[in-house]
C-alpha positions as CSV (number, residue, x, y, z in Angstrom):
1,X,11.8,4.1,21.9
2,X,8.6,3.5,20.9
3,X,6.9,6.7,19.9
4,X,3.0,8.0,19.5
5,X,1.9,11.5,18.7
6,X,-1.2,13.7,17.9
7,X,0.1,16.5,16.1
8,X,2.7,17.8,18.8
9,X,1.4,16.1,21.7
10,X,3.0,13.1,22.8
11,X,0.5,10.6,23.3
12,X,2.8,8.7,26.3
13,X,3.6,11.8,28.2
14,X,1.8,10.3,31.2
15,X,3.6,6.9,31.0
16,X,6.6,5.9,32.9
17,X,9.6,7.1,30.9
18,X,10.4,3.0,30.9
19,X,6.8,1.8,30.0
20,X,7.5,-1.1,28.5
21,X,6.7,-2.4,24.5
22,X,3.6,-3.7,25.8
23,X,2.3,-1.1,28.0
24,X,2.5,1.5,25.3
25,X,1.1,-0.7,22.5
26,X,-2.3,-1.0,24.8
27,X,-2.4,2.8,24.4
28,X,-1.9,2.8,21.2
29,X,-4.3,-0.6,20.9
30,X,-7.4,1.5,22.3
31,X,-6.8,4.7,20.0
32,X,-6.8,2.6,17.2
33,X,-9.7,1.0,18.5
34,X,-11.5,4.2,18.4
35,X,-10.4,4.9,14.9
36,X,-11.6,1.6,14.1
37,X,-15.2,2.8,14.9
38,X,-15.2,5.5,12.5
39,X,-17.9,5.8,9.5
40,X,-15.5,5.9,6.8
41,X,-12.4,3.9,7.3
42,X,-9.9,4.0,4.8
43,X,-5.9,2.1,4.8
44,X,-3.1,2.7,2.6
45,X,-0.7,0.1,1.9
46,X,2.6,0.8,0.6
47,X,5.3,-1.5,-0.1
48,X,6.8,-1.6,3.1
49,X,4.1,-3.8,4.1
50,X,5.3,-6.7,1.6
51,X,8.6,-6.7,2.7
52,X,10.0,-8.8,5.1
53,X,13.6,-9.7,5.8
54,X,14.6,-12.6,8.9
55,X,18.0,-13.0,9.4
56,X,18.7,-11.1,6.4
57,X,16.8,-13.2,3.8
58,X,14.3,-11.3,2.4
59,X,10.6,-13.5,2.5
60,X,8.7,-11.2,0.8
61,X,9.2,-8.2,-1.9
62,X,12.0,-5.9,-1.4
63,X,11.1,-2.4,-2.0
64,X,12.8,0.3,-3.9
65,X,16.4,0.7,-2.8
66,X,17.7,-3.3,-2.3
67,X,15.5,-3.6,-5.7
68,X,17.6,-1.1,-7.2
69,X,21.0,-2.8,-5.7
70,X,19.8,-6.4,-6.7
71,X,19.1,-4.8,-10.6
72,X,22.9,-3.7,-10.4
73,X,24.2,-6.8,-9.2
74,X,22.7,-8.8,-11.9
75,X,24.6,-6.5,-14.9
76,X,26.6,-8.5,-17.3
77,X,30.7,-7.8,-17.0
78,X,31.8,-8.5,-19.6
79,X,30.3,-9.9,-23.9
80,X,31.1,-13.3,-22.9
81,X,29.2,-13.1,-20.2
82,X,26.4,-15.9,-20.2
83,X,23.2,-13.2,-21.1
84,X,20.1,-16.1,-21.4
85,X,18.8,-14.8,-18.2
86,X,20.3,-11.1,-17.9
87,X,17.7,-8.4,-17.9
88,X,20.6,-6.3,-19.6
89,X,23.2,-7.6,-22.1
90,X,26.7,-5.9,-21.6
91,X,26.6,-4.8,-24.8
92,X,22.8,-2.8,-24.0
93,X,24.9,-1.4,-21.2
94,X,27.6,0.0,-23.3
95,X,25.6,1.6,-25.8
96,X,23.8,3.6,-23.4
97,X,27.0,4.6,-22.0
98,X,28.3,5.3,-25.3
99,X,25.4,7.5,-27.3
100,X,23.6,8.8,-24.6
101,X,26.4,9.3,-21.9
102,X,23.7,6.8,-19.4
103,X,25.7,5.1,-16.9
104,X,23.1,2.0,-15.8
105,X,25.8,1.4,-12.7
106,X,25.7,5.4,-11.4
107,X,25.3,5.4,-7.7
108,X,22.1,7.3,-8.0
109,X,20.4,4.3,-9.7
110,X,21.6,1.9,-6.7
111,X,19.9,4.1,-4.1
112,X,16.3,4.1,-6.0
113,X,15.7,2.1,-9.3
114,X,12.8,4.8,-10.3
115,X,15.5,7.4,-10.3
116,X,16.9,4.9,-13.4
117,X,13.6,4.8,-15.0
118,X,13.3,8.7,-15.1
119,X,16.8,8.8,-16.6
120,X,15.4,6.0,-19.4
121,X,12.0,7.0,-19.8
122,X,13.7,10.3,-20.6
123,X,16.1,8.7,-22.8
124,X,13.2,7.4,-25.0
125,X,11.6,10.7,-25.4
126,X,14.7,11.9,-26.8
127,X,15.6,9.5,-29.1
128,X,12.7,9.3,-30.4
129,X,12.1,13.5,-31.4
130,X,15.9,13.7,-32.0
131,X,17.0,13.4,-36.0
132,X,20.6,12.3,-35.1
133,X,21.9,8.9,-36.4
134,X,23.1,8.1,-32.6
135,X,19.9,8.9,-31.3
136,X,17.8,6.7,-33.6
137,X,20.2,4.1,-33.2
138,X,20.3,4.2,-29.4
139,X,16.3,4.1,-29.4
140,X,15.8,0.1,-29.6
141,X,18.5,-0.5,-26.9
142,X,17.0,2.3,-24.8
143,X,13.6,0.2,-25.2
144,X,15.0,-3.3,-24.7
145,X,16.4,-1.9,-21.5
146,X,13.3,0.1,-20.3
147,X,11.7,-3.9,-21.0
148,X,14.6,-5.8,-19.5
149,X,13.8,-3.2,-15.7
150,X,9.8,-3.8,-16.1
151,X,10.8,-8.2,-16.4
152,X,13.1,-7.6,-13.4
153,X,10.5,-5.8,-11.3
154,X,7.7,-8.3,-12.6
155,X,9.7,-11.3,-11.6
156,X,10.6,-10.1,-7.8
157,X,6.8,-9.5,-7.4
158,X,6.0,-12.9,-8.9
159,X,8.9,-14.9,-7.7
160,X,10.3,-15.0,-4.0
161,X,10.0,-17.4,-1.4
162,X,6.5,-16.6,-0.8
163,X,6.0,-18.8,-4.5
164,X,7.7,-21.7,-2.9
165,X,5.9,-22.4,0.0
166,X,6.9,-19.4,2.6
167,X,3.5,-18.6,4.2
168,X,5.2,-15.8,6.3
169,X,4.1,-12.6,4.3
170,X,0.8,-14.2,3.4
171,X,-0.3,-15.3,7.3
172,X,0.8,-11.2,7.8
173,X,-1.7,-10.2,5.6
174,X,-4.2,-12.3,6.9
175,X,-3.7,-11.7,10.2
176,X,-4.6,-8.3,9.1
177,X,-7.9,-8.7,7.5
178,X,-9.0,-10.5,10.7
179,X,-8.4,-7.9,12.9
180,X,-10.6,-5.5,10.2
181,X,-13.6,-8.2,11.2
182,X,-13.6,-6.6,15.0
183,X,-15.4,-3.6,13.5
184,X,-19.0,-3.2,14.9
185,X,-21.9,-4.3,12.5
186,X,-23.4,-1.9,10.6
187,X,-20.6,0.4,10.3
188,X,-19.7,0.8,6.3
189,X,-17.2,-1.8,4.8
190,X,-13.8,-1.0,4.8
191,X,-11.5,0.0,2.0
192,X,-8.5,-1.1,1.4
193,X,-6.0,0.5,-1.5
194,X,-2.4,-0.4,-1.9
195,X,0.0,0.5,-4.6
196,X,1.7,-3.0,-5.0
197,X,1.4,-4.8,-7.5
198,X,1.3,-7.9,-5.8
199,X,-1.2,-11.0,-4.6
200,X,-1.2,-11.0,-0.8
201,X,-3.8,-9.4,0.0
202,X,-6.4,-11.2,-2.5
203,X,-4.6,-14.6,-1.0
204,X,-5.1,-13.4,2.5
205,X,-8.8,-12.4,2.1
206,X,-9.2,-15.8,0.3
207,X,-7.7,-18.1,2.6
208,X,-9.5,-16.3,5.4
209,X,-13.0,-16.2,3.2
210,X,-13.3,-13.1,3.7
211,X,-15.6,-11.3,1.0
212,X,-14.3,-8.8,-0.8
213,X,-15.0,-6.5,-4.1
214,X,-11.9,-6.1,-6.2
215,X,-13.5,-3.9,-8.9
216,X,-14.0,-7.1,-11.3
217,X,-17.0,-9.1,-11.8
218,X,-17.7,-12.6,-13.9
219,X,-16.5,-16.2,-13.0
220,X,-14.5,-17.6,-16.2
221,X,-13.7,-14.4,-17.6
222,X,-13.5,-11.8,-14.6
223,X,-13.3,-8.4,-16.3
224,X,-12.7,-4.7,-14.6
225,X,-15.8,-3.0,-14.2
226,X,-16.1,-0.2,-11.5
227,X,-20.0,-0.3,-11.0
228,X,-19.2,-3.6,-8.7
229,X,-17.7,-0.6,-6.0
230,X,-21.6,0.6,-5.8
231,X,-22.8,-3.0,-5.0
232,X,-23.5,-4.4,-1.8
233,X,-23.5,-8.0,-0.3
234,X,-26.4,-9.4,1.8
235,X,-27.9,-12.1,3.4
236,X,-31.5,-13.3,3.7
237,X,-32.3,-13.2,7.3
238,X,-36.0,-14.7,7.2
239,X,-37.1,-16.1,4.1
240,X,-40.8,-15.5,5.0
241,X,-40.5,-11.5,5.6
242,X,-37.6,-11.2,3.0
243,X,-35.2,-9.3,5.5
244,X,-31.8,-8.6,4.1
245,X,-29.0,-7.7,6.0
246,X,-25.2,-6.6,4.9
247,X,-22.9,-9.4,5.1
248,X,-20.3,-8.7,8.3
249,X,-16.7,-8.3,6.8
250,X,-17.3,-7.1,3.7
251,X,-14.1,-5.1,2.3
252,X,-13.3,-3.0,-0.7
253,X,-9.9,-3.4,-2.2
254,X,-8.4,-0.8,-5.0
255,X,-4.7,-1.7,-6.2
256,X,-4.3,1.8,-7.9
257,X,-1.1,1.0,-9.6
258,X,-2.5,-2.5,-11.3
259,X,-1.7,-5.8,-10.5
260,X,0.6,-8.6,-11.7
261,X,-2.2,-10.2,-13.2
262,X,-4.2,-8.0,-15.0
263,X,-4.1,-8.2,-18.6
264,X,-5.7,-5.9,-21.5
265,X,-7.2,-8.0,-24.3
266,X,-9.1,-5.5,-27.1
267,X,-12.3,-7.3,-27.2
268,X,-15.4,-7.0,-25.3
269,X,-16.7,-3.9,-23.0
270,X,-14.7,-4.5,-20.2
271,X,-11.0,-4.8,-21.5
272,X,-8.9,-5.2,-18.4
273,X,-9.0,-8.9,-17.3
274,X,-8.1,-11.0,-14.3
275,X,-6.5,-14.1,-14.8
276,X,-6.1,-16.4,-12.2
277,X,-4.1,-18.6,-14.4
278,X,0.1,-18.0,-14.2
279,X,0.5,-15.4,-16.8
280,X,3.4,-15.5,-19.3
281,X,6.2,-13.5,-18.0
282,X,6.8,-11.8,-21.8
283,X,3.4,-10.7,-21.7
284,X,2.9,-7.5,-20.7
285,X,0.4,-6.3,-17.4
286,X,-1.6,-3.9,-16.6
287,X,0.6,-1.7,-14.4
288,X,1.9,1.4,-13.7
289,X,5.8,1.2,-13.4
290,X,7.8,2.8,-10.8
291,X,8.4,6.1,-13.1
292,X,8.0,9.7,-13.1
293,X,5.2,9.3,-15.3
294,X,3.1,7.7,-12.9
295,X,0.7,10.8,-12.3
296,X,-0.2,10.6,-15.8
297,X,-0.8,7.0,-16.4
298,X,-3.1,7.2,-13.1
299,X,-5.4,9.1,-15.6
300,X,-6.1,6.1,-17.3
301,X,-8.6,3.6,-17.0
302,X,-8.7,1.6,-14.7
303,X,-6.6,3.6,-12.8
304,X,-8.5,6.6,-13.2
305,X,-12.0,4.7,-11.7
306,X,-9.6,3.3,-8.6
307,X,-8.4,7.1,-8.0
308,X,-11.9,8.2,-8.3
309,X,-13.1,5.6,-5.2
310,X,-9.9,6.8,-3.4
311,X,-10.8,10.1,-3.8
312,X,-14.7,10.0,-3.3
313,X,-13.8,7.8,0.2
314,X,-11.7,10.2,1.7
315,X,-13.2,13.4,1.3
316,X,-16.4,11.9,3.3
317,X,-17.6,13.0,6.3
318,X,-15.7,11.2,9.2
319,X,-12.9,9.5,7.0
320,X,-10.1,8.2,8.9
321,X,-7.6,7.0,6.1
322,X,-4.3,4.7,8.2
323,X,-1.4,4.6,5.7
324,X,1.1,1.7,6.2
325,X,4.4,0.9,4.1
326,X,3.7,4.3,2.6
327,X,6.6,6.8,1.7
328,X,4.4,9.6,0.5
329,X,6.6,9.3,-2.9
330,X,3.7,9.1,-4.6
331,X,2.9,13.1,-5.4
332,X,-0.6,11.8,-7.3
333,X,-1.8,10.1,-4.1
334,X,-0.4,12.8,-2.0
335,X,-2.5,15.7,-3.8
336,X,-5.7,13.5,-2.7
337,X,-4.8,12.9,1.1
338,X,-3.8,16.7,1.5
339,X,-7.3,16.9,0.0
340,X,-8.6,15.5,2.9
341,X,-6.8,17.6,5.1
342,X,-9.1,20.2,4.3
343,X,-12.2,18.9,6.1
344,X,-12.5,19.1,9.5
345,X,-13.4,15.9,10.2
346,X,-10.8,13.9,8.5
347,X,-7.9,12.4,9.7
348,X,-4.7,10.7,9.1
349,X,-2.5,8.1,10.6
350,X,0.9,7.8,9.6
351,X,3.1,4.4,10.5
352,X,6.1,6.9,9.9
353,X,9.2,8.8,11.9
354,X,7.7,12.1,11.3
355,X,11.3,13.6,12.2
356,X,13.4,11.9,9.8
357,X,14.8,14.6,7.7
358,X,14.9,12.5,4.6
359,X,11.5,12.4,3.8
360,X,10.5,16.1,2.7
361,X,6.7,15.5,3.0
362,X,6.2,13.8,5.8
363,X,7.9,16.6,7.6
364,X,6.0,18.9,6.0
365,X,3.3,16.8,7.6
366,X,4.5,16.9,10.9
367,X,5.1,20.7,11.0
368,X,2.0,22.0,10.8
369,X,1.4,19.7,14.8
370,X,-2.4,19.3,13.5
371,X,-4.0,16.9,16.3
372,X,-5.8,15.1,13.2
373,X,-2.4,13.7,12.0
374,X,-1.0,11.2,14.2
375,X,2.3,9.3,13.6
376,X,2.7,6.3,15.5
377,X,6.9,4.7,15.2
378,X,10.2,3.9,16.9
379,X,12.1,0.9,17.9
380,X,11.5,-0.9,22.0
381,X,15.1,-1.0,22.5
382,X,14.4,-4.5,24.8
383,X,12.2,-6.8,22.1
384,X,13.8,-4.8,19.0
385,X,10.2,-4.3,17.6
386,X,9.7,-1.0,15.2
387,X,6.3,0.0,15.8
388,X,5.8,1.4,11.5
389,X,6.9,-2.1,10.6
390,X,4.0,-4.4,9.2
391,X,4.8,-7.4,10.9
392,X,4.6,-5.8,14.8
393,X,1.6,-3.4,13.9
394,X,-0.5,-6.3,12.9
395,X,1.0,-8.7,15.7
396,X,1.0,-6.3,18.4
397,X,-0.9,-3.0,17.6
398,X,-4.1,-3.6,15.5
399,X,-7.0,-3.9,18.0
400,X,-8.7,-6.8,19.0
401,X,-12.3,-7.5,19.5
402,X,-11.4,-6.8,23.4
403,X,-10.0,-3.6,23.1
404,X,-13.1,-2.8,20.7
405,X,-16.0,-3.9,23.4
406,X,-13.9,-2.3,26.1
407,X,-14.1,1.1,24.1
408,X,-17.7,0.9,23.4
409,X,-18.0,0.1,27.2
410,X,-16.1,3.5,27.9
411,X,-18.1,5.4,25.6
412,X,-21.6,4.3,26.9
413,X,-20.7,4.9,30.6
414,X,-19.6,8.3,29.6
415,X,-23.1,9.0,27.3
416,X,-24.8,8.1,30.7
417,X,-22.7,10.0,32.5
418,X,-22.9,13.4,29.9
419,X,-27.1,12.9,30.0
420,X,-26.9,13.4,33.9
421,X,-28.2,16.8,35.4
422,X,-25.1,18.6,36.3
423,X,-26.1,18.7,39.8
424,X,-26.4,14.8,40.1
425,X,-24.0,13.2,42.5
426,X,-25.1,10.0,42.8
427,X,-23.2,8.6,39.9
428,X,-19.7,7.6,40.8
């Protein structure tokens, strides 16, 4: 069943207990349509939202558990083994197991392939204080195996059948960033921050020509430089009085982890680059790896400036942040949302089962029944559509310019009707 609720009220109370997919979607539509209104207005996009399976064939980017499984599956069995492609040899494998007592094919590892990288990253740290001949021998193979996960997870966000011609996750994405076009005129531009490291959204926005600030700025050589977050785009409205207006659809985008195609070259100013060319898959991106040391590499720049913008937007007045795809695993991006918690006037939509015992914070979440967290999910038992799933809340639950004007609508009938004497009966 599909499910909506505001703190501990359930927002479909008031519905027939067999309201159908489409009946509670329009509530959820026009509550989403109000949120769409708000001053500040923030989403968070996880990597759920890149991810999309039909008929078991995954179109998109698979997130962290079937990554994990796929990693395992590609292990070597045996030295004879043909190795050119393999991210691991066998005989990488077998050294780990034999020096460090690492078993790459644990179960652990096939549920989450960050719980691996904590094991390695560890490994390294080790190896390299430790004075023992096995240790310092063990280092390199600990490294080339750290470098053989980072090629794996570059390649499945670089290669999938969205880079031979699948348009599915793409026209997902844009359908998206249309819907962010309903907003009214001058309300402040969106933002948009996602932790994947991947190019759908810059795709969508392009394809859609929507305008958008990235954080870099230049045409041949587009370099990181976070002043272009403080700029604003406008168009001449009469040439003769010089009137400037904000261009409609204007977005800000922040990928806080990095992106497949960012590159740090040691000359100039600005050292983080943008390449729009396909990038060598040896050399190494700007990105922060699924590992436990991800807090601290978000202290970096230009992960530290994107923090910064996602920090300074939601502790405004009136910010409304929506996170999508997002399993609060993230404890640096956590600290900042439970940041926001602390102002009144924030407020947080979660695209998550709230009572699903296996995610500790989003329970935590839940149990304190604050009206200002809503979680919106479930499955319609007749279409099969999950309501936190990507692909049905862009299809089915993002408002539309209709639900928008009819809002609006609402809200000035009701001003008219609030600036009445109390003893007016005239208006029905």
């Amino acid at each position: 069943m599909i499910n909506f609720r505001k703190g501990n009220k359930d927002q479909f109370s008031k519905l027939d207990p067999d309201a159908t997919f489409e009946e509670r979607a329009v509530v959820i539509r026009r509550n989403l349509a109000e949120v769409f209104g708000s001053k500040n207005l923030s989403f968070l996009i996880g990597s759920g939202c890149s991810s999309y399976v039909e008929d078991g064939e995954e179109l998109g980017i698979p997130t962290m558990g079937p990554l994990a499984r796929e990693f395992q599956s590609n292990f070597p069995t045996a030295f004879d083994f043909p190795e050119d492609d393999a991210y691991i040899t066998f005989e990488q494998k077998s050294t780990l197991k034999e020096k460090l007592g690492i078993d790459l094919e644990h179960p652990d590892f096939r549920k989450n392939i960050e719980r691996m990288m904590e094991v390695l990253m560890t490994a390294h740290q080790f190896c390299t204080a430790s004075d023992k001949k096995d240790a310092q021998s063990a280092l390199p193979v600990v490294e080339a195996v750290i470098a053989g996960v980072k090629k794996f997870i570059l390649k499945k966000c670089a290669d999938g059948e969205f880079a031979h011609g699948d348009e599915t996750v793409v026209s997902l994405y844009r359908r998206f960033y249309l819907s962010l076009a309903t907003r009214s005129r001058g309300l402040s531009p969106p933002w948009v921050f996602t932790t994947n490291y991947d190019l759908f959204n810059e795709r969508a926005m392009d394809r859609s020509s929507i305008p958008y600030s990235n954080g870099f700025s230049g045409t041949v050589e587009r370099r990181f430089n976070p002043s272009t977050y403080r700029r604003a785009l406008a168009e001449q409205l009469d040439i003769s009085s010089k009137r400037w207006a904000a261009v409609d659809g204007y977005i800000h985008f922040c990928k806080l982890h990095g992106s497949l195609n960012w590159t740090e070259e040691e000359r100039g100013l600005f050292p983080i680059r943008e390449s729009a060319e396909k990038l060598d898959p040896i050399q190494d991106r700007v990105m922060i790896y699924p590992t436990p040391s991800k807090q601290t590499a978000s202290f970096g720049s230009p992960y530290s400036d994107m923090f910064r913008e996602f920090q300074r937007q939601i502790v405004q007045d009136q910010s409304v942040l929506l996170a999508m795809g997002f399993s609060f695993g993230d404890e640096h991006i956590n600290n900042i949302i439970f940041q926001g918690l602390t102002l009144p006037s924030f407020r947080l939509i979660v695209f998550l089962n709230p009572d699903d015992g296996s995610n500790r914070v989003v329970g935590e979440l839940a149990s304190l029944g604050d009206p200002r967290i809503w979680f919106i999910w479930g499955e319609d038992e007749e279409t099969g559509k999950k309501a936190h799933y990507f692909c049905n809340l862009v299809q089915d639950l993002m408002p539309t310019g209709a639900d928008q004007k009819e809002d609006r609508a609402i809200g000035e009938v009701l001003k008219k009707l609030l600036s009445k004497q109390q003893g007016d009966h005239d208006v029905e």
